[in-house]
ZAMARGU-4260 file (C-alpha; in steps of 0.2 Angstrom, whole numbers, plus 5000, padded with zeros to 4 digits):
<rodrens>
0) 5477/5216/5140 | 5462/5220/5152 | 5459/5236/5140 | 5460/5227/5125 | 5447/5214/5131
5) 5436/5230/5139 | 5437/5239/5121 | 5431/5222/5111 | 5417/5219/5124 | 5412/5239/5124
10) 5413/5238/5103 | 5402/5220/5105 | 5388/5229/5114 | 5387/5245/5103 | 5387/5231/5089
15) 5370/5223/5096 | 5362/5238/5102 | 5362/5245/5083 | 5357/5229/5077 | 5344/5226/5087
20) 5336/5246/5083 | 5339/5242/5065 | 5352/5254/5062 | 5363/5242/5052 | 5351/5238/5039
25) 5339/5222/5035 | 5346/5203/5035 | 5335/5190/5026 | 5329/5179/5037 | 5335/5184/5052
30) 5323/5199/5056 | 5319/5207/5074 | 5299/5204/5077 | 5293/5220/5083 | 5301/5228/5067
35) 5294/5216/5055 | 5277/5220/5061 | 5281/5238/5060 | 5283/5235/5042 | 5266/5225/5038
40) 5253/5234/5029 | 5237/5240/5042 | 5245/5232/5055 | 5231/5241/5066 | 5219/5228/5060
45) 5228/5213/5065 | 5219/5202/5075 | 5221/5189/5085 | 5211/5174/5086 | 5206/5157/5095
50) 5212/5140/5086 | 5192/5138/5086 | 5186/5151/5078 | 5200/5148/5066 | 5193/5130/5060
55) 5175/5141/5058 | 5181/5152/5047 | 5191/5138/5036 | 5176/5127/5036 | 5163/5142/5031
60) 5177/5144/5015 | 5176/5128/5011 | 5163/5120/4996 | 5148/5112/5004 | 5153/5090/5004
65) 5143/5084/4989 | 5124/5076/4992 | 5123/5057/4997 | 5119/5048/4980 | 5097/5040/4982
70) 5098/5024/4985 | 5087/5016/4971 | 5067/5010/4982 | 5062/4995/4975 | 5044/4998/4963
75) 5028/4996/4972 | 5009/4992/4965 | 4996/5003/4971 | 4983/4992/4975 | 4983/4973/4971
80) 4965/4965/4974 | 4961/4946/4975 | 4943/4939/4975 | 4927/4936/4979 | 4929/4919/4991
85) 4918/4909/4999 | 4923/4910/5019 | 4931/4896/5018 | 4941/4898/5005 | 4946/4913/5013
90) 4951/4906/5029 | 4963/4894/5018 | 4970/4910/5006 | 4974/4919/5021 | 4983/4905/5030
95) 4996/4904/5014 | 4998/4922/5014 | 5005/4922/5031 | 5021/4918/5027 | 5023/4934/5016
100) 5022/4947/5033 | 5014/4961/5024 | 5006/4967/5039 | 4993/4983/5036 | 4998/4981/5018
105) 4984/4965/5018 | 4967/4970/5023 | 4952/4958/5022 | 4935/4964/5016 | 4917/4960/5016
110) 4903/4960/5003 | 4885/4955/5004 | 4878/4947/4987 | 4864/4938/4982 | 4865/4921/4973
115) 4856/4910/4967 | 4851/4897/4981 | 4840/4885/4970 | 4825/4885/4957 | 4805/4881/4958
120) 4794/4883/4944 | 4778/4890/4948 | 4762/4896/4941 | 4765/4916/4942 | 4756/4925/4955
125) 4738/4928/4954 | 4727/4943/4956 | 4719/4938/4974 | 4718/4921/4985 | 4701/4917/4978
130) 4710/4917/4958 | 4724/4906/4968 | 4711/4894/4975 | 4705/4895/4957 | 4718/4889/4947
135) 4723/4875/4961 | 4706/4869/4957 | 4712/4866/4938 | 4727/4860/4941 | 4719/4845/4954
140) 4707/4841/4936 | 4721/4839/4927 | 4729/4827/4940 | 4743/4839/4949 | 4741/4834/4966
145) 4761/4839/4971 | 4758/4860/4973 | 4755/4872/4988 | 4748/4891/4986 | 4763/4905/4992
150) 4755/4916/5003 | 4769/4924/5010 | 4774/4942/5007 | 4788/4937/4992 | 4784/4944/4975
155) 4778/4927/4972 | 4762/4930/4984 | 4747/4921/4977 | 4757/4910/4964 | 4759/4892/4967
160) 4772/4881/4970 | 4775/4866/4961 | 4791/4860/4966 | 4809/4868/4971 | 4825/4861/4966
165) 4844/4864/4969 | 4850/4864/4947 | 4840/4872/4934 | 4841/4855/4924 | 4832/4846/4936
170) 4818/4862/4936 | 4815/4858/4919 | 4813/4843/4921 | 4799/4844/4931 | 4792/4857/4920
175) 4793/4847/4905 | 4783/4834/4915 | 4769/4847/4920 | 4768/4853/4903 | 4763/4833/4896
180) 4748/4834/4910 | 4741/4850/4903 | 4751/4862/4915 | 4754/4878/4902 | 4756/4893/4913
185) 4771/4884/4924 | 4787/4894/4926 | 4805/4890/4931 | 4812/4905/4940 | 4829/4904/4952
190) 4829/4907/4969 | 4841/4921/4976 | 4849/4921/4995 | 4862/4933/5004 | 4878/4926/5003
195) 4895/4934/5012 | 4907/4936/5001 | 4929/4940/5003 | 4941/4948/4994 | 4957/4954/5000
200) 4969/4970/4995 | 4985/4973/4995 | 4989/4992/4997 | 5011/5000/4992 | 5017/4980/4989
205) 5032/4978/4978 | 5031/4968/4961 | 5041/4953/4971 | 5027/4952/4983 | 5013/4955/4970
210) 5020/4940/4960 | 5021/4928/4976 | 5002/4935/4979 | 4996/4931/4963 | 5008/4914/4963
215) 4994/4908/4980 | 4980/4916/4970 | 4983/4907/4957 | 4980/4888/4965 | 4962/4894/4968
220) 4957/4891/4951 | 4939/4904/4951 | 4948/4918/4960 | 4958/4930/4951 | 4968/4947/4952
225) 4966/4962/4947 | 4968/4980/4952 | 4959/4990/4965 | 4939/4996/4962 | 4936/5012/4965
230) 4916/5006/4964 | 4919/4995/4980
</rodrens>
């Protein structure tokens, strides 16, 4: 009996040692690991390699991701400009836009203009103070008492001044009342003065903010809007 089980134990062993050197042939599925790599083609060139470089080299294979769709930016108006104001209409234009918050998008500007202040009617200027004193003598014979000589340095020097008054309807008036007397050389000129004007720009605003501009513009009834200058 002990023979019998030695012989089946030696026939065991002889049986796995020619398995496991490949002498019985190939079993799907069931193949010896170092023989298998035997068998691949350049096995010499097998590498391995980190689980890190691993996700590298998948991720340099793969297609770039797609690019982010643009959002749409609202339209903007290049330049918006609002004016001229009297300063105190400016104070009061400004205050309203406040509640818009455009920041250095609003920018204030200043101009210096003449206006017309008033009018006086006048003789024109004459050649020297003697052909002043001259003429004042003629207007005294024909009864013109109300009149002074301008001796300043305006370009009314050596004229004479017979009366200045804030409309040109009331200018006239007075010089349709010298012209019954015999006064036939009188003028009505206007009177200019330096005057501080303010307009307002509005620079990269969008159309929403331009109509809320133009909706306060539009309660100061002698302003109005329109595109930036390039002469200011």
């Amino acid at each position: 009996m002990l023979k019998l089980i030695f012989a089946l134990l030696l026939v065991a062993n002889a049986a796995l040692f020619a398995y496991g050197e490949g002498y019985l042939g190939q079993f799907s599925g069931n193949e010896h690991e170092p023989a298998r790599l035997q068998r691949q083609q350049n096995v010499d060139k097998l590498q391995l390699i980190s689980a890190g470089k691993a996700e590298s080299a998948v991720a340099a294979l793969s297609p770039p991701p797609p690019p982010p769709v643009p959002r749409d930016e609202p339209a903007t108006t290049a330049c918006l400009e609002v004016g001229n104001f009297a300063l105190d209409e400016a104070r009061k234009f400004e205050n309203r836009l406040a509640s818009l918050e455009l920041g250095d998008r609003q920018q204030r500007r200043n101009v210096a203009e003449q206006e017309v202040s008033s009018y006086i009617v006048h003789i024109p200027p004459q050649a020297s103070r003697a052909a002043a004193e001259k003429k004042a003598d003629e207007l005294r014979e024909l009864g013109v008492t109300n009149f002074f000589i301008l001796n300043d340095s305006s370009p009314l020097k050596w004229g004479i001044s017979l009366g200045v008054f804030r409309t040109e309807a009331a200018a006239q008036a007075q010089l349709a009342a010298l012209v019954k007397q015999g006064v036939q050389s009188a003028r009505v000129a206007p009177r200019y003065a330096s005057s501080k004007q303010v307009y307002f720009q509005f620079r990269d605003i969008s159309e929403d903010a331009k109509a809320r501009i133009e909706k306060i513009a539009a309660k100061f009834q002698e302003q109005e809007s329109r595109s930036c200058s390039s002469a200011r």
